[in-house]
Biopython code that builds the backbone (N, CA, C, O; Angstrom):
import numpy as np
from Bio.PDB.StructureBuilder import StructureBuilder

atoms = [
    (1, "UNK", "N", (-81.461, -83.710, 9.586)),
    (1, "UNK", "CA", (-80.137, -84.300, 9.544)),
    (1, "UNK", "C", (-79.372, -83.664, 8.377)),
    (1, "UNK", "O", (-79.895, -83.720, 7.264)),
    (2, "UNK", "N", (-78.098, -83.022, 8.538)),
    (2, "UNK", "CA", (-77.039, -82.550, 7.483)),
    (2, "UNK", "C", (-76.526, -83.885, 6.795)),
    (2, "UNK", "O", (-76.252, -85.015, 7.196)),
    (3, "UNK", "N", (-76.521, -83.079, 5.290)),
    (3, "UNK", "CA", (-75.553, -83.870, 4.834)),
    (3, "UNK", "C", (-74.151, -83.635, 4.489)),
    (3, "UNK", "O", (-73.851, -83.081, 3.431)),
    (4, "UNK", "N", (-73.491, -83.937, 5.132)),
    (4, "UNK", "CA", (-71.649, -84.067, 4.875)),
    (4, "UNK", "C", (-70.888, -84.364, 4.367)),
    (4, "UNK", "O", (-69.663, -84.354, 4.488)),
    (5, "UNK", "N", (-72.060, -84.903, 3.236)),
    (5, "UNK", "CA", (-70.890, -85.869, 1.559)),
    (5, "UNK", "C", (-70.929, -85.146, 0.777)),
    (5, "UNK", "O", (-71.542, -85.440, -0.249)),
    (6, "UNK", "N", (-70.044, -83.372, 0.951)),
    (6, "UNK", "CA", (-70.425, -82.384, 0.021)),
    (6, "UNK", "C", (-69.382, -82.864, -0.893)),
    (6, "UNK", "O", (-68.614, -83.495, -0.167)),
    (7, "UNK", "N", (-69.035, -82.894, -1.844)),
    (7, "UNK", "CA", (-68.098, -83.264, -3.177)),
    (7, "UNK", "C", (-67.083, -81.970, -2.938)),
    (7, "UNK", "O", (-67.187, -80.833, -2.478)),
    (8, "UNK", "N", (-66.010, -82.824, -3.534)),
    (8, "UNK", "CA", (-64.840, -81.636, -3.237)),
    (8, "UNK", "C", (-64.824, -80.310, -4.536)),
    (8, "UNK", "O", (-65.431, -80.517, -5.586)),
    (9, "UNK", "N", (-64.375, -79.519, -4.399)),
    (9, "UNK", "CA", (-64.746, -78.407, -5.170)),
    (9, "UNK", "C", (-63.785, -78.882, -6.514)),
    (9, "UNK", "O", (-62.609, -79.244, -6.516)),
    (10, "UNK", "N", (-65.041, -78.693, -8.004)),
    (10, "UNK", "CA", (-63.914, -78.876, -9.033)),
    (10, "UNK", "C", (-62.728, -78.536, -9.490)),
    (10, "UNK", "O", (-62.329, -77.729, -8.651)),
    (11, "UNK", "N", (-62.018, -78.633, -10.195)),
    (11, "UNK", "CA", (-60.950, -78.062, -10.494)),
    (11, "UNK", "C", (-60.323, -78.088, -12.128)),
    (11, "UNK", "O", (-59.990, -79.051, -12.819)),
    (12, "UNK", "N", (-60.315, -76.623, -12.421)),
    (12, "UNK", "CA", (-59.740, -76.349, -13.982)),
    (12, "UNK", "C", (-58.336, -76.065, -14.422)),
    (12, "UNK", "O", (-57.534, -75.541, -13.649)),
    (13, "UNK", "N", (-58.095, -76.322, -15.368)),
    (13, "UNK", "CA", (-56.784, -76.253, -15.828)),
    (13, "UNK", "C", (-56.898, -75.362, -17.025)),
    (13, "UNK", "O", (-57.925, -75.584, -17.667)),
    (14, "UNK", "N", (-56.214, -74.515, -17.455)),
    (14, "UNK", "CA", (-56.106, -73.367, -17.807)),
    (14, "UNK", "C", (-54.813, -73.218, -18.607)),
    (14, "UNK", "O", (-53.713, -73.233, -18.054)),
    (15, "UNK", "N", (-54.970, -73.081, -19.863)),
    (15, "UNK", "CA", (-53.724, -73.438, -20.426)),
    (15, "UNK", "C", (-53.616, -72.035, -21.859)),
    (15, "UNK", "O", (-54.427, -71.539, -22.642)),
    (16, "UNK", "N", (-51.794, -71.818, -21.498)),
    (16, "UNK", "CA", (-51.793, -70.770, -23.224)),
    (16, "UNK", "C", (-50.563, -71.830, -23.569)),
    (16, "UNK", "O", (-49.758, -72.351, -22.797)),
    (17, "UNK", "N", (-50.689, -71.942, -24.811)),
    (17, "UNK", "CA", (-49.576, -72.168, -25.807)),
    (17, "UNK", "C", (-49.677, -72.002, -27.401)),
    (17, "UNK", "O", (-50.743, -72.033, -28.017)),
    (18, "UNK", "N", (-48.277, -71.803, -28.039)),
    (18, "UNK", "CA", (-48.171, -71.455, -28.974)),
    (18, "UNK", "C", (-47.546, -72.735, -29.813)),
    (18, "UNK", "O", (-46.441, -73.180, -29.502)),
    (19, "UNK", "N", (-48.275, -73.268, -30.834)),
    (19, "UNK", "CA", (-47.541, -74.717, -31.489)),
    (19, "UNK", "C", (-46.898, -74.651, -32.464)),
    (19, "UNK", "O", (-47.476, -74.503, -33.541)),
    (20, "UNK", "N", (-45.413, -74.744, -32.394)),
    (20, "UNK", "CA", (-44.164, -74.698, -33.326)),
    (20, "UNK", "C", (-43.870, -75.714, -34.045)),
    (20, "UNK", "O", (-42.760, -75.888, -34.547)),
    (21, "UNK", "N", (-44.670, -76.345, -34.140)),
    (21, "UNK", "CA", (-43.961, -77.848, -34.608)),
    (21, "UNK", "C", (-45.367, -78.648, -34.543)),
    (21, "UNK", "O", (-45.559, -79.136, -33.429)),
    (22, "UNK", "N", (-46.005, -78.800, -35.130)),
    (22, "UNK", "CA", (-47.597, -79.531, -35.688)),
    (22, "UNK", "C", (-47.695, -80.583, -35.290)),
    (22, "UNK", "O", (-48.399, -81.005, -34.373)),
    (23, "UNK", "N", (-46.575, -81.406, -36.344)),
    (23, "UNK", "CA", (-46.120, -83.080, -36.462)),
    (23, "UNK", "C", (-45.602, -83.571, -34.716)),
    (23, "UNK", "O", (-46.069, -84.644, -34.334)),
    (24, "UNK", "N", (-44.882, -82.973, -33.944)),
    (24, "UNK", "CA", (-44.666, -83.493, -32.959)),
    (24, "UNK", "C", (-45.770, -83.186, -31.845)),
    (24, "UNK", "O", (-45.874, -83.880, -30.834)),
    (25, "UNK", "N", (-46.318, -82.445, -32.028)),
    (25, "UNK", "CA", (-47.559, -81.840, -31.251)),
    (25, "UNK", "C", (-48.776, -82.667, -31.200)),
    (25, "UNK", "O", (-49.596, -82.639, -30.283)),
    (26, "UNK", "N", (-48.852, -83.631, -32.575)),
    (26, "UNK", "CA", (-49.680, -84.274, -32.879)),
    (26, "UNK", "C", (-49.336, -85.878, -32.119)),
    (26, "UNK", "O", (-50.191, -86.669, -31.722)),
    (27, "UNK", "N", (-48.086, -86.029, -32.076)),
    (27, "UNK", "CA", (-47.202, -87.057, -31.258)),
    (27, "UNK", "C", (-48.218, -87.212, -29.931)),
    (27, "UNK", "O", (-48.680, -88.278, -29.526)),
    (28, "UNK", "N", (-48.449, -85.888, -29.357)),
    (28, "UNK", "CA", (-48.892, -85.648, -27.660)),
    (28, "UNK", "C", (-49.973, -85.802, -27.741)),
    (28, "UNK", "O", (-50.415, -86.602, -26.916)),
    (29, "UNK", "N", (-50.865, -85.258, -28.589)),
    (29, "UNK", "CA", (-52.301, -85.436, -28.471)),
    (29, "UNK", "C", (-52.655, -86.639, -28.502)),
    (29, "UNK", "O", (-53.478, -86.976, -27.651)),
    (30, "UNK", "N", (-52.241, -87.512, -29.323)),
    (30, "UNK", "CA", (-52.266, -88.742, -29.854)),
    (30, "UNK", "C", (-52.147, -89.834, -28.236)),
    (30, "UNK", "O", (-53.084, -90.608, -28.042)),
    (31, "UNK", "N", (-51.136, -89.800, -27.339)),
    (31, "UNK", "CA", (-51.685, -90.231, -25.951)),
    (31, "UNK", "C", (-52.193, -89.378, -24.960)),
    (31, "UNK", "O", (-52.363, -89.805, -23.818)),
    (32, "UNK", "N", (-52.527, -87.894, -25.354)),
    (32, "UNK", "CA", (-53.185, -87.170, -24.369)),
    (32, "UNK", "C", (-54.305, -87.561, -23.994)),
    (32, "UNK", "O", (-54.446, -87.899, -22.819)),
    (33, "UNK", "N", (-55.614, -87.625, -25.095)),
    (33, "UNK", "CA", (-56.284, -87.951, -24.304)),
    (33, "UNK", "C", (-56.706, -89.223, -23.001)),
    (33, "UNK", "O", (-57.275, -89.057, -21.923)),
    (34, "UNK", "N", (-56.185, -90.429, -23.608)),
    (34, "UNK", "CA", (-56.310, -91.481, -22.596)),
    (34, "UNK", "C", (-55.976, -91.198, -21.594)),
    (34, "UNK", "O", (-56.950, -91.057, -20.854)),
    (35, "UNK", "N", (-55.049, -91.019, -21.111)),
    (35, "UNK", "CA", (-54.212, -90.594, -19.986)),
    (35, "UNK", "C", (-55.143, -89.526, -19.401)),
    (35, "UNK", "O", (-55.566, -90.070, -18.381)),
    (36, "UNK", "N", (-55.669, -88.371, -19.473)),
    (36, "UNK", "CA", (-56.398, -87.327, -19.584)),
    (36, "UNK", "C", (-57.813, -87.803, -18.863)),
    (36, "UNK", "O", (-58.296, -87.153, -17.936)),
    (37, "UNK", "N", (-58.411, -88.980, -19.377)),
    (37, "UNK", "CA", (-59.911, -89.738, -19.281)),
    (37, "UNK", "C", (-59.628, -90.346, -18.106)),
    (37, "UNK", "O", (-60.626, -90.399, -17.388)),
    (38, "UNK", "N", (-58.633, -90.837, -17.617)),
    (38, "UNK", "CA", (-58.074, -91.822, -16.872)),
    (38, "UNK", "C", (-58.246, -91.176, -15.446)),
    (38, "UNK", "O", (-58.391, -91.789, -14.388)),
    (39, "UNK", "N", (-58.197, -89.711, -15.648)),
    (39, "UNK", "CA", (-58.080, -89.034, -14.252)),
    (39, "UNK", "C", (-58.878, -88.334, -13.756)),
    (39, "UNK", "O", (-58.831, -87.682, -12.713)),
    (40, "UNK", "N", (-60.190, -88.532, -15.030)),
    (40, "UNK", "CA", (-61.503, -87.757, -14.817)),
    (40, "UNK", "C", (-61.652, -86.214, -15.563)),
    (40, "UNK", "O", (-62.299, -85.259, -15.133)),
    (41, "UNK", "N", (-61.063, -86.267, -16.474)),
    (41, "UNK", "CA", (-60.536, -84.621, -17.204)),
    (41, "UNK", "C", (-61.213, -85.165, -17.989)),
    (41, "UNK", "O", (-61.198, -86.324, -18.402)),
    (42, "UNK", "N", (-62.338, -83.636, -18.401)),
    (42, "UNK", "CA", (-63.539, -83.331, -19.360)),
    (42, "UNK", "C", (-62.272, -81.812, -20.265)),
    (42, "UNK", "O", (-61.615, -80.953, -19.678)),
    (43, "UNK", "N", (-62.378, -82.035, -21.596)),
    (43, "UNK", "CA", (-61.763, -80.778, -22.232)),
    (43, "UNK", "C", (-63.074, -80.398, -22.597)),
    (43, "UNK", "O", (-63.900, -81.171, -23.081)),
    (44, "UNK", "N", (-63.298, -78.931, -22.307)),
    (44, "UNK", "CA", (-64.535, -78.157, -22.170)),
    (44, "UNK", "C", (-63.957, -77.421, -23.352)),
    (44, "UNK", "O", (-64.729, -77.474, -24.310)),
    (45, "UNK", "N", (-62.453, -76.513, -23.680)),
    (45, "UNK", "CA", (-63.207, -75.642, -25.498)),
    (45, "UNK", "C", (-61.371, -75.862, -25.637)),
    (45, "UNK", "O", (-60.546, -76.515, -24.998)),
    (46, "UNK", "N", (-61.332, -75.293, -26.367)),
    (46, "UNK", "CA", (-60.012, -74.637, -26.732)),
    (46, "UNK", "C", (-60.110, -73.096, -28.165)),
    (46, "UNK", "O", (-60.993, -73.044, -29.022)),
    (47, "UNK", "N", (-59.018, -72.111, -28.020)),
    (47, "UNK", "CA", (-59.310, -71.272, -29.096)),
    (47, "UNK", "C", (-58.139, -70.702, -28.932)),
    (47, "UNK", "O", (-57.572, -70.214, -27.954)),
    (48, "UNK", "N", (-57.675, -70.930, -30.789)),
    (48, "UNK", "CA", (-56.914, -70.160, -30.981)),
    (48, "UNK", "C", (-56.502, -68.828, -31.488)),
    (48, "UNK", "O", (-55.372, -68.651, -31.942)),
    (49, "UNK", "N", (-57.545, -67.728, -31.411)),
    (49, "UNK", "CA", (-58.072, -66.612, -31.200)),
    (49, "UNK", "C", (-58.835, -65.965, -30.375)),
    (49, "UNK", "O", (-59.896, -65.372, -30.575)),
    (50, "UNK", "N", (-58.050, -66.163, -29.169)),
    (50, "UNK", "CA", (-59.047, -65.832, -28.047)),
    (50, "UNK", "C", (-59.285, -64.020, -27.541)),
    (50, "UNK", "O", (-58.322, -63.287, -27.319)),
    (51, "UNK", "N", (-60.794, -63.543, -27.431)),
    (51, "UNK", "CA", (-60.681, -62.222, -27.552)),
    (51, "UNK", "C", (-61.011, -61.767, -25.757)),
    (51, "UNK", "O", (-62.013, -62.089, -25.119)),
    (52, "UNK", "N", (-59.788, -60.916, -25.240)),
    (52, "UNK", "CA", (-59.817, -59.974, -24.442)),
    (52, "UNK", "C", (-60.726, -59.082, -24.014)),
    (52, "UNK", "O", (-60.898, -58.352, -24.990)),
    (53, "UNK", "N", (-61.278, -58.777, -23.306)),
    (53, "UNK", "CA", (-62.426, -57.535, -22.922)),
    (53, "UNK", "C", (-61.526, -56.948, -22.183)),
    (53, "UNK", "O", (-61.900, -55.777, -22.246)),
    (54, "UNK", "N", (-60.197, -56.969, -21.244)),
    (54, "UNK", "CA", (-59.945, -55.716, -20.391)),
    (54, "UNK", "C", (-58.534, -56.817, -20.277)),
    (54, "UNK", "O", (-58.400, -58.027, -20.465)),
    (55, "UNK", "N", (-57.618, -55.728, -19.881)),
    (55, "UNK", "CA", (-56.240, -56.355, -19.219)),
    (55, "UNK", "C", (-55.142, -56.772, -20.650)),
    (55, "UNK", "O", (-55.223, -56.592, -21.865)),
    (56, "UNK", "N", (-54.427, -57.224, -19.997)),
    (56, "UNK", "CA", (-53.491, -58.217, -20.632)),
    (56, "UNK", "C", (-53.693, -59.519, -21.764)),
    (56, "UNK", "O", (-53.619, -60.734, -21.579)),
    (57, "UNK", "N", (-53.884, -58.989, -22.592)),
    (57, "UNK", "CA", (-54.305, -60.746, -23.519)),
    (57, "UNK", "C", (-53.225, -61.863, -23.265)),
    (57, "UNK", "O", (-52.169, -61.632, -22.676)),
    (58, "UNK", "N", (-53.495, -62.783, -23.637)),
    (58, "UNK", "CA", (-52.345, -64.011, -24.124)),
    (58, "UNK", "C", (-51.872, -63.511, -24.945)),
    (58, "UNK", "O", (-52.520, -62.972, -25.843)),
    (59, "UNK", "N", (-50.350, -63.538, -24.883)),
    (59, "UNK", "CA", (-49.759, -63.245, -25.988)),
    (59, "UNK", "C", (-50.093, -63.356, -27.628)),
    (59, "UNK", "O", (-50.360, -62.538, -28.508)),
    (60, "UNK", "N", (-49.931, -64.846, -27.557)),
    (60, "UNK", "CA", (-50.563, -65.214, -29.020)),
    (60, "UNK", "C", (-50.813, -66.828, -28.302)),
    (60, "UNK", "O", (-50.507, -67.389, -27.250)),
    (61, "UNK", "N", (-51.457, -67.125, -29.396)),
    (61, "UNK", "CA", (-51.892, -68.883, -29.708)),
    (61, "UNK", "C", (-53.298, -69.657, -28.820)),
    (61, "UNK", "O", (-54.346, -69.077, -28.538)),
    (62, "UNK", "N", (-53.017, -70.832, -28.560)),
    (62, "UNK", "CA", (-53.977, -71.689, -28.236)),
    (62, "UNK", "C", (-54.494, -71.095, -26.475)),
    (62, "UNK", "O", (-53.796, -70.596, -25.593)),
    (63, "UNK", "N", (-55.854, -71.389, -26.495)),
    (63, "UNK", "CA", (-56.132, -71.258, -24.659)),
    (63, "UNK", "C", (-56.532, -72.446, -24.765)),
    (63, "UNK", "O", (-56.836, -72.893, -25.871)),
    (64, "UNK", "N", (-56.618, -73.239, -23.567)),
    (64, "UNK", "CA", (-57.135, -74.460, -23.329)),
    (64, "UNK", "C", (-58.016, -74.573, -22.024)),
    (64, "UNK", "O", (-57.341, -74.511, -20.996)),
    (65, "UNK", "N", (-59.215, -74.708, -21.859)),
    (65, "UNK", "CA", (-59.908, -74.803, -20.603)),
    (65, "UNK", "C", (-60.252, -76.339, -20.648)),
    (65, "UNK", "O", (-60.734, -76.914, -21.624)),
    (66, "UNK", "N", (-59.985, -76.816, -19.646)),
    (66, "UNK", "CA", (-60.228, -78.252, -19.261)),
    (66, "UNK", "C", (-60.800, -78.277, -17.530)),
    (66, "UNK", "O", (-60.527, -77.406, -16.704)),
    (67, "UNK", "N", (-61.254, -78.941, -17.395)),
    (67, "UNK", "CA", (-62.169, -79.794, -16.192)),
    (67, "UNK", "C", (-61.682, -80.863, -15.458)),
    (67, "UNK", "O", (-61.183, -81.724, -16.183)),
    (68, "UNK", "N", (-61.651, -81.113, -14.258)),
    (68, "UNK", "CA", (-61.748, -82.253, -13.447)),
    (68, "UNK", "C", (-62.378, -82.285, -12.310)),
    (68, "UNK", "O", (-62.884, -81.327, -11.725)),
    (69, "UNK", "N", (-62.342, -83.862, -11.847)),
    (69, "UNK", "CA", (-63.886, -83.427, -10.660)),
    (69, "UNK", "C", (-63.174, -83.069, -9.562)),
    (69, "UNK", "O", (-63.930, -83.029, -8.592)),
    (70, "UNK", "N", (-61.462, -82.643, -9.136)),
    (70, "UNK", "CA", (-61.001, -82.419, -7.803)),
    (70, "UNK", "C", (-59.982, -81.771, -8.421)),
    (70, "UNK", "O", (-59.514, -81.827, -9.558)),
    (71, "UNK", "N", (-59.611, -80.844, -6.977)),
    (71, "UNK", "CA", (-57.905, -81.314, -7.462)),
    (71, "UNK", "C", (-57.172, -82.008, -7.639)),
    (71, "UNK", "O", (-56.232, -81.990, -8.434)),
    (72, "UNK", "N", (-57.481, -82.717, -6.939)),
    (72, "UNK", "CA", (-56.691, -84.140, -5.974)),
    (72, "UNK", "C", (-56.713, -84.896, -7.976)),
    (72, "UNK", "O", (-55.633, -84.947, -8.563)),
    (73, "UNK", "N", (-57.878, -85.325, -8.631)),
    (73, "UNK", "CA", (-57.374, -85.682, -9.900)),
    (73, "UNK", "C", (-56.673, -84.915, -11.046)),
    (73, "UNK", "O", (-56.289, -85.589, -12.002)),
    (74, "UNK", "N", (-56.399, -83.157, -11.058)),
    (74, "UNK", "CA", (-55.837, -82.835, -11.579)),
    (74, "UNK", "C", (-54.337, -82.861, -11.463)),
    (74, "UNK", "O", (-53.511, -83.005, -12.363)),
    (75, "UNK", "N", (-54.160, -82.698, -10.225)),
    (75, "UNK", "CA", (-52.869, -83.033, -9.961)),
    (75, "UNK", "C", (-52.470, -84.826, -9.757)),
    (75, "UNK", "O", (-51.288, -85.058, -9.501)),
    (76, "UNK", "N", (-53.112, -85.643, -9.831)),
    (76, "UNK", "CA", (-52.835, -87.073, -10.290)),
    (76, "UNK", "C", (-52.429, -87.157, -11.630)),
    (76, "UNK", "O", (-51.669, -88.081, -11.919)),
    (77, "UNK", "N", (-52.860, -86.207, -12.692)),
    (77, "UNK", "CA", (-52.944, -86.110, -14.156)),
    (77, "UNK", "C", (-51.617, -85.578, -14.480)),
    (77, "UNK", "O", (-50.816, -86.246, -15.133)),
    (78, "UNK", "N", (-51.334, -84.309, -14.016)),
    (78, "UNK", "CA", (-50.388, -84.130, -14.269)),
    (78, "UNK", "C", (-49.133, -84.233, -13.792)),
    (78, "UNK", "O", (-48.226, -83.452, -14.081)),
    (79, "UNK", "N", (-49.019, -85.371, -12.912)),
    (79, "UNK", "CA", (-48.046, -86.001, -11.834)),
    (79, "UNK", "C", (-47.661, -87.446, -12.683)),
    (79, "UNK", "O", (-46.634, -88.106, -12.848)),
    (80, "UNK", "N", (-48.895, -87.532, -13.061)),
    (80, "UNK", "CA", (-48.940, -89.138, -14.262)),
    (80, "UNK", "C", (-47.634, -89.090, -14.635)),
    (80, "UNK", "O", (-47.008, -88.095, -15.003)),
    (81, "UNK", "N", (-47.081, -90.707, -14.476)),
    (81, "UNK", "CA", (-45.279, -90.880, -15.067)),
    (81, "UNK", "C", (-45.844, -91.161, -16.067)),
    (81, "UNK", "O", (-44.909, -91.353, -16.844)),
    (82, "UNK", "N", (-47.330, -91.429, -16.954)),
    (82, "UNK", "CA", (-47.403, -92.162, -18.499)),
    (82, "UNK", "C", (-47.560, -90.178, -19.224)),
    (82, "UNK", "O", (-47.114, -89.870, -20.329)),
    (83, "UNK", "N", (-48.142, -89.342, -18.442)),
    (83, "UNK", "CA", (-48.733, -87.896, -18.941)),
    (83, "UNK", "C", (-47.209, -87.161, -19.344)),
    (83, "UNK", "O", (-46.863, -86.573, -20.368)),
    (84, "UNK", "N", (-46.454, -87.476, -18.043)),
    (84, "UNK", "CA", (-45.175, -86.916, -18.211)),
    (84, "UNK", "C", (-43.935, -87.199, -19.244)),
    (84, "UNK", "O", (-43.118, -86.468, -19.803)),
    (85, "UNK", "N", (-44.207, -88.747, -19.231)),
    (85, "UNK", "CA", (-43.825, -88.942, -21.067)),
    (85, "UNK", "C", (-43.547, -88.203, -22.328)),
    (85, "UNK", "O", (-42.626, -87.928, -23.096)),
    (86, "UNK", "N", (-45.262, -87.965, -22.077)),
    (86, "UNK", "CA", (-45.792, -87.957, -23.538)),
    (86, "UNK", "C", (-45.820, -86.558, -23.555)),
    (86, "UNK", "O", (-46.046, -86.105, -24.677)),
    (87, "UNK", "N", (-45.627, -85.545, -22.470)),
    (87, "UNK", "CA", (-45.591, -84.007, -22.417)),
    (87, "UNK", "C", (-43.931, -83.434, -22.985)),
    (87, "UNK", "O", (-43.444, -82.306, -23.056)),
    (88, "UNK", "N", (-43.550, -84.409, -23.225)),
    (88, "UNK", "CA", (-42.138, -83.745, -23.564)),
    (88, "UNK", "C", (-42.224, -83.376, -25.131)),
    (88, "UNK", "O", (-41.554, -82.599, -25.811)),
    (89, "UNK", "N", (-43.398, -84.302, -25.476)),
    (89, "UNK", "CA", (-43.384, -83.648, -27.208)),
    (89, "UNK", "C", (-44.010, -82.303, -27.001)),
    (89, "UNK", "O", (-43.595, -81.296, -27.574)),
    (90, "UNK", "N", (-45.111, -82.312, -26.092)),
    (90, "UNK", "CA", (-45.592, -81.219, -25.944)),
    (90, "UNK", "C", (-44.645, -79.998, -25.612)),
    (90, "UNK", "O", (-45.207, -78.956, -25.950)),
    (91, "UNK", "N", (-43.612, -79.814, -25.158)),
    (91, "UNK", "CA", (-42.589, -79.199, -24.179)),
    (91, "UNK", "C", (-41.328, -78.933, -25.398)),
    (91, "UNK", "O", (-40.540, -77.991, -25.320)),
    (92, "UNK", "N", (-41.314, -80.204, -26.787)),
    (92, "UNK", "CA", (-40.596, -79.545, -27.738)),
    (92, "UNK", "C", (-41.233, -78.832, -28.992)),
    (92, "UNK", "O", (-40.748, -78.130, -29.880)),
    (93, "UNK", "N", (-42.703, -79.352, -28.680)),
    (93, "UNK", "CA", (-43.578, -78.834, -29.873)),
    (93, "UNK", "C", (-44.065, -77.542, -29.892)),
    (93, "UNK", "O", (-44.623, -77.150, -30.917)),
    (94, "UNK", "N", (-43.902, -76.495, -28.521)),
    (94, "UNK", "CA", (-44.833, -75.688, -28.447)),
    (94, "UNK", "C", (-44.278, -74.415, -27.706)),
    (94, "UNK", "O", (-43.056, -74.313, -27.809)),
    (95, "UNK", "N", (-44.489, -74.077, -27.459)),
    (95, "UNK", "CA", (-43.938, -72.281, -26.582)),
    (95, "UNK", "C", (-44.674, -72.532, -25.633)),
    (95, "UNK", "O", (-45.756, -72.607, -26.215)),
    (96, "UNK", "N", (-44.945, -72.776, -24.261)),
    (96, "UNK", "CA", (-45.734, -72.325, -23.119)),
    (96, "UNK", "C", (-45.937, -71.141, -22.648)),
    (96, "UNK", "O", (-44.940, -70.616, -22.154)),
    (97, "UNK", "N", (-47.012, -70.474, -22.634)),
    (97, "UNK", "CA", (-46.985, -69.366, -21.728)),
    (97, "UNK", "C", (-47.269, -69.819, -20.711)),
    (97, "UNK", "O", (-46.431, -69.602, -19.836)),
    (98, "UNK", "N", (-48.354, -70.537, -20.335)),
    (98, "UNK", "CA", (-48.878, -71.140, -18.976)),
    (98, "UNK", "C", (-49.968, -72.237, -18.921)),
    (98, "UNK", "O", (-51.008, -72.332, -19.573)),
    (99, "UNK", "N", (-49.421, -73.077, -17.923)),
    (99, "UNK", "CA", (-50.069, -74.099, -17.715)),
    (99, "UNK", "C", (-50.934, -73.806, -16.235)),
    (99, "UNK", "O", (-50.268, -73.919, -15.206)),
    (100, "UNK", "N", (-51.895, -73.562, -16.148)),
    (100, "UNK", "CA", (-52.656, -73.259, -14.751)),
    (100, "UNK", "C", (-53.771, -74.476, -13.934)),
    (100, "UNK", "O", (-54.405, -75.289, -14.606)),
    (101, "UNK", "N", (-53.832, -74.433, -12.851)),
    (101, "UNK", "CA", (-54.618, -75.502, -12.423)),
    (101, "UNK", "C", (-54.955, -74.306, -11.603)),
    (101, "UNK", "O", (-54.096, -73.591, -11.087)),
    (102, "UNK", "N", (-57.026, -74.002, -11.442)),
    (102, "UNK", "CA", (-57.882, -72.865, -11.127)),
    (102, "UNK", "C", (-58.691, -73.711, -10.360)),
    (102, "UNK", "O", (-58.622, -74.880, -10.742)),
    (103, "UNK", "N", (-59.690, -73.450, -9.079)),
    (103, "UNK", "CA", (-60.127, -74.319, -8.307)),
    (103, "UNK", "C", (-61.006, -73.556, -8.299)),
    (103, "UNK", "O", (-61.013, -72.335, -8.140)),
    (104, "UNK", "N", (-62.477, -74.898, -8.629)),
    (104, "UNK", "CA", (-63.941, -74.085, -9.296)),
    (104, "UNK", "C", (-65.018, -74.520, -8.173)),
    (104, "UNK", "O", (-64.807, -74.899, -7.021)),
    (105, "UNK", "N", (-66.270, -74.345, -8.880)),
    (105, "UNK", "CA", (-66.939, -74.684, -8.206)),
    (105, "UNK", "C", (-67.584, -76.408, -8.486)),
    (105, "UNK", "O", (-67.483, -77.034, -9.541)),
    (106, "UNK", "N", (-68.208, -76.861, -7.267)),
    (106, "UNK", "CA", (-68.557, -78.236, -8.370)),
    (106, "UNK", "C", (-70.221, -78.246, -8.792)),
    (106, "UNK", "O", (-70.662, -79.115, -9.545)),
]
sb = StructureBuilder()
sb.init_structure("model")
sb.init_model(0)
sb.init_chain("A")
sb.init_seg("    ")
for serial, (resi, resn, name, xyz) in enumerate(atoms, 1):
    if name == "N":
        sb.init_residue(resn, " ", resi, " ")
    sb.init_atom(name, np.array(xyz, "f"), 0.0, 1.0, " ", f" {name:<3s}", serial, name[0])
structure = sb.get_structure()
């Protein structure tokens, strides 16, 4: 007999930014994570010297690799009216290069 309760494939979020502004940056973190836990998001590293082997680097600043167990909760997370709030400090605190949502394995 098969089993058919395969789990949906994980899903990562993938992030560059550059932080201009500390104090308001610190504003976001400060309800990031709850909101973040709420939707099943594991933050796996962050670095703000991240080194290249081939291609294009990030410009400059932070990478962020984060986790969730679907898409379906990454995009609940960042759809969140409480996430979307609290991203505007993020949005005056910081330079974005990119915010990515990457679909892994589970």
């Amino acid at each position: 007999m098969s089993d058919d309760t395969t789990a949906p494939p994980c899903a990562y979020i993938v992030a560059n930014l550059v932080v201009e502004d500390r104090e308001r940056y610190r504003e976001y973190e400060k309800g990031f994570f709850a909101i973040f836990k709420k939707h099943g998001g594991e933050f796996l590293t962050y670095d703000d010297a991240p080194f290249t082997f081939e291609g294009a680097a990030p410009r400059e600043g932070r990478m962020i690799v984060a986790r969730f167990p679907s898409e379906a909760a990454a995009r609940a997370w960042y759809a969140d009216a409480d996430y979307q709030a609290i991203s505007e400090h993020r949005r005056a605190a910081t330079r974005l290069e990119f915010l990515t949502l990457v679909r892994g394995l589970s």
